[in-house]
ROSE-4610 file (N, C-alpha, C; in Angstrom, 1 decimal, always signed):
// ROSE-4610
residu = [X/X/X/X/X/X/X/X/X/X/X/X/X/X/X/X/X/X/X/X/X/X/X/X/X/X/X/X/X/X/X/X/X/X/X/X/X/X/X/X/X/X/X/X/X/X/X/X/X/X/X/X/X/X/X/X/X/X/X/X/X/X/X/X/X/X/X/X/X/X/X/X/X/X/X/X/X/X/X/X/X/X/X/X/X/X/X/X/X/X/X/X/X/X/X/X/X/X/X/X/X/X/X/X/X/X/X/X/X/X/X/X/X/X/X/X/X/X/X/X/X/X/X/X/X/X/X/X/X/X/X/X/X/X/X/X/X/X/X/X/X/X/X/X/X/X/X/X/X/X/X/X/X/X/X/X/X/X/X/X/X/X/X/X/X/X/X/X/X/X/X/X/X/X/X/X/X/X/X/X/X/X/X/X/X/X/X/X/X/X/X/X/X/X/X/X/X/X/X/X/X/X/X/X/X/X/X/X/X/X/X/X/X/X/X/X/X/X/X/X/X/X/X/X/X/X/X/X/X/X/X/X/X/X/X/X/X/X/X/X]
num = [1/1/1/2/2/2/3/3/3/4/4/4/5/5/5/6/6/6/7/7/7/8/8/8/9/9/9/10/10/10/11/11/11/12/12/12/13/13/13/14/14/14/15/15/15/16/16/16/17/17/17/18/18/18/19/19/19/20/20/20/21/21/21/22/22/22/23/23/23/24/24/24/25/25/25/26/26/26/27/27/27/28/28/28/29/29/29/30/30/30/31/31/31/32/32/32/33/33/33/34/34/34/35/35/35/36/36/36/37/37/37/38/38/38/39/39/39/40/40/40/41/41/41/42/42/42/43/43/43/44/44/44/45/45/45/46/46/46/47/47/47/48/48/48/49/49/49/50/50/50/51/51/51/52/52/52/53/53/53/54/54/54/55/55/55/56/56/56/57/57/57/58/58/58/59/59/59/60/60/60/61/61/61/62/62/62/63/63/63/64/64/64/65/65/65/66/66/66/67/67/67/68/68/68/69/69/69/70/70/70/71/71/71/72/72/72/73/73/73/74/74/74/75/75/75/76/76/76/77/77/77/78/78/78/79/79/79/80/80/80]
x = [+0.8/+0.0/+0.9/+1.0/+1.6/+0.4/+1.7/+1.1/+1.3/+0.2/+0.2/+0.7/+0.7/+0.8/+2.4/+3.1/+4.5/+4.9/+4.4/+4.7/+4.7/+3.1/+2.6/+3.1/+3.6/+4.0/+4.3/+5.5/+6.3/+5.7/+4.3/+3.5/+2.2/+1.7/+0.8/-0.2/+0.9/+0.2/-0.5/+0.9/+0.3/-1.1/-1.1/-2.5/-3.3/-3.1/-4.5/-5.0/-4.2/-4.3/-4.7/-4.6/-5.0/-6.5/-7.3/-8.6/-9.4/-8.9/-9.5/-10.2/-9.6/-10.2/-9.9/-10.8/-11.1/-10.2/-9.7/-9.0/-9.3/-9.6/-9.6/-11.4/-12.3/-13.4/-14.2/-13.3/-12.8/-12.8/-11.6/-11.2/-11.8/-12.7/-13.4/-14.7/-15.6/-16.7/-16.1/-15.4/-15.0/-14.6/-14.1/-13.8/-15.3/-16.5/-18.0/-18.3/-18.1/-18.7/-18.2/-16.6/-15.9/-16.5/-16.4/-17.2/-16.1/-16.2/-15.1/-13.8/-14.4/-13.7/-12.1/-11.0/-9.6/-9.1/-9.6/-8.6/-9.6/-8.6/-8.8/-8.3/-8.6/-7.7/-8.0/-6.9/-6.8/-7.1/-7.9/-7.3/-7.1/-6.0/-6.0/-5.1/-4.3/-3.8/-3.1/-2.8/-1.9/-0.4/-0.2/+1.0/+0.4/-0.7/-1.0/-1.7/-1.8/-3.0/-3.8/-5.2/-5.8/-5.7/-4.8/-4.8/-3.5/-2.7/-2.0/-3.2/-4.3/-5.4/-6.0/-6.5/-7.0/-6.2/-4.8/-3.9/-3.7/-4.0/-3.9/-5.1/-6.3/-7.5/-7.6/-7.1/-7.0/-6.3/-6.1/-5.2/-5.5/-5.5/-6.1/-4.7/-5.0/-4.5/-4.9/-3.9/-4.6/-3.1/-4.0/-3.1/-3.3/-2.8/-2.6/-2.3/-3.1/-2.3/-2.7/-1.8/-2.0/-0.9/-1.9/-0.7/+0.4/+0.5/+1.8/+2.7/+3.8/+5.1/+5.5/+5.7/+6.1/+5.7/+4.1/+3.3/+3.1/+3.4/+3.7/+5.0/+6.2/+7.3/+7.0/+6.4/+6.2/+5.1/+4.4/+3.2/+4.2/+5.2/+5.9/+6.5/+7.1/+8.1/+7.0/+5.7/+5.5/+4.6/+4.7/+3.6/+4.9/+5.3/+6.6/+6.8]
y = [-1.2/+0.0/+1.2/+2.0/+3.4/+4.6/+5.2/+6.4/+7.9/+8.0/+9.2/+10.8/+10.8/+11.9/+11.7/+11.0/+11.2/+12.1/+12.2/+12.7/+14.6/+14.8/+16.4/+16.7/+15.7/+16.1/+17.4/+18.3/+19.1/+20.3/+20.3/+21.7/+21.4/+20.3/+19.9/+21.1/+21.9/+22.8/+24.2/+24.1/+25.8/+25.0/+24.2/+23.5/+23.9/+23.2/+23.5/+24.6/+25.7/+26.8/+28.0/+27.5/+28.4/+28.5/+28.5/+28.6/+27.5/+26.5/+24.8/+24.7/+25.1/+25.0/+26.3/+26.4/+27.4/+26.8/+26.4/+26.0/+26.5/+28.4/+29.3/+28.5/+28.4/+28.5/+27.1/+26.1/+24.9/+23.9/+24.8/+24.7/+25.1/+26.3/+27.4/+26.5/+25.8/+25.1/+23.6/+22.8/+22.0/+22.4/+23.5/+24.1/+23.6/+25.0/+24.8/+23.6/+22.4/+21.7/+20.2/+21.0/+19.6/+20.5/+21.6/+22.5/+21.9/+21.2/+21.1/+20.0/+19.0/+17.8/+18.9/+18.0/+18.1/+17.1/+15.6/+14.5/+14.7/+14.4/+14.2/+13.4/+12.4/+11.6/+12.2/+12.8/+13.6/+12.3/+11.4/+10.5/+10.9/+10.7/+11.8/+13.1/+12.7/+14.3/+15.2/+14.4/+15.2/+15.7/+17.2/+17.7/+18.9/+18.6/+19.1/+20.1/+20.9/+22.3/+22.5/+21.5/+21.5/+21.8/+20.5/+20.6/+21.7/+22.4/+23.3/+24.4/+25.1/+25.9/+25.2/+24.1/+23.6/+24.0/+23.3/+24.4/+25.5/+26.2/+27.8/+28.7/+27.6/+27.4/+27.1/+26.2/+25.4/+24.3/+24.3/+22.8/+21.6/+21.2/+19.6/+19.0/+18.1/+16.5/+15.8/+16.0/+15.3/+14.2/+13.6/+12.3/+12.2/+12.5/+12.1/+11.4/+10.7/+9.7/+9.8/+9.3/+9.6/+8.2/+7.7/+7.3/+7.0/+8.4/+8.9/+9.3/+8.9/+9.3/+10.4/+11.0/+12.4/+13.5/+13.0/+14.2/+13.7/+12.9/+13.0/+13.9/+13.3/+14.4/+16.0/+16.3/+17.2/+18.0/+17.4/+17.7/+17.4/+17.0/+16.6/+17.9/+18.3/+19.7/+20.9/+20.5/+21.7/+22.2/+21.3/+21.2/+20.6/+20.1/+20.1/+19.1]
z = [+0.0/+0.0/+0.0/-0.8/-1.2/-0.5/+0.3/+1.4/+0.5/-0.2/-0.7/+0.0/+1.1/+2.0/+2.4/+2.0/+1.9/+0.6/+0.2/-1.0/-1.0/-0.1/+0.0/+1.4/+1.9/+3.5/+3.6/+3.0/+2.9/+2.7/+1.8/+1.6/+2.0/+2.8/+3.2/+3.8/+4.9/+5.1/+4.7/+3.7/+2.7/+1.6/+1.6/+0.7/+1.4/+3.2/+3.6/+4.1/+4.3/+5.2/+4.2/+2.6/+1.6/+0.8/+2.4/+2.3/+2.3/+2.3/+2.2/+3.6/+4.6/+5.9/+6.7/+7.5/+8.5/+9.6/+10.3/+11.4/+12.5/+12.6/+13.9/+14.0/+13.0/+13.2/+13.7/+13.1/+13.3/+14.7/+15.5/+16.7/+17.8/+17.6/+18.3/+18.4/+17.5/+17.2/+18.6/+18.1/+18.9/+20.8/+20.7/+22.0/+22.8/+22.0/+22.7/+22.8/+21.8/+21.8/+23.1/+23.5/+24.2/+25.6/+25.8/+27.2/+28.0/+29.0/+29.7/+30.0/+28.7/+28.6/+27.9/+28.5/+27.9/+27.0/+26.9/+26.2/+25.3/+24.2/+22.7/+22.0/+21.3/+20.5/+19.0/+18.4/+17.0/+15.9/+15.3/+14.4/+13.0/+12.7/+11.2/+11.7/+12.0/+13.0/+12.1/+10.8/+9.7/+10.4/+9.6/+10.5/+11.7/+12.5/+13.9/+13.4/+11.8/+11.9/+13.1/+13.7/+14.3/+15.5/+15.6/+17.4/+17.6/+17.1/+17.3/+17.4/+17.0/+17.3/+18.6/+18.8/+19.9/+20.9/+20.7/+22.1/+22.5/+21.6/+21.8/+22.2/+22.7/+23.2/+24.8/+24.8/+26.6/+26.1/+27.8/+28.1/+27.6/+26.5/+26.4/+26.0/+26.7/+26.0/+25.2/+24.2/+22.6/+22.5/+22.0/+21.6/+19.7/+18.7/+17.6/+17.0/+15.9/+14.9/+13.6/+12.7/+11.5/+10.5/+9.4/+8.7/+8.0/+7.9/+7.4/+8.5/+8.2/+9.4/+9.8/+7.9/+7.9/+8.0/+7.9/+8.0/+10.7/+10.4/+12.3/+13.1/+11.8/+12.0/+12.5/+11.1/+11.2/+12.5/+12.9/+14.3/+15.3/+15.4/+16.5/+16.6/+15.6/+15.2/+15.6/+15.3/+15.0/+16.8/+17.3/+18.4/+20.0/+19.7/+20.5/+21.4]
């Protein structure tokens, strides 16, 4: 099985952040909607867009995964 997202890893994010998704609006929707729960499990976590907004929200604990490596690399790098 060939992992397509090794391939876009690298500009993954300028694809999606160029109007494809709202992320601020995104995260803000889920905020209300988790009210006071913190754990999250991200599945599909890509390279962290989301839950990097989610953090900058409140404290949660998110746990991420995704099938691509290098798109995890990168959430690792980019989220810390």
């Amino acid at each position: 099985m060939i992992n397509e997202y090794v391939e876009i890893a690298n500009y993954y994010d300028n694809l999606l952040t160029s109007g494809y998704f709202d992320f601020n609006s995104l995260s803000n929707t889920l905020y209300n909607l988790l009210d006071a729960r913190r754990k999250v499990l991200d599945i599909g976590v890509g390279t962290g867009l989301l839950t990097e907004k989610m953090l900058s929200l409140a404290n949660y604990k998110i746990i991420g995964v995704d099938f691509s490596p290098r798109m995890l690399e990168i959430a690792k790098v980019k989220i810390g």
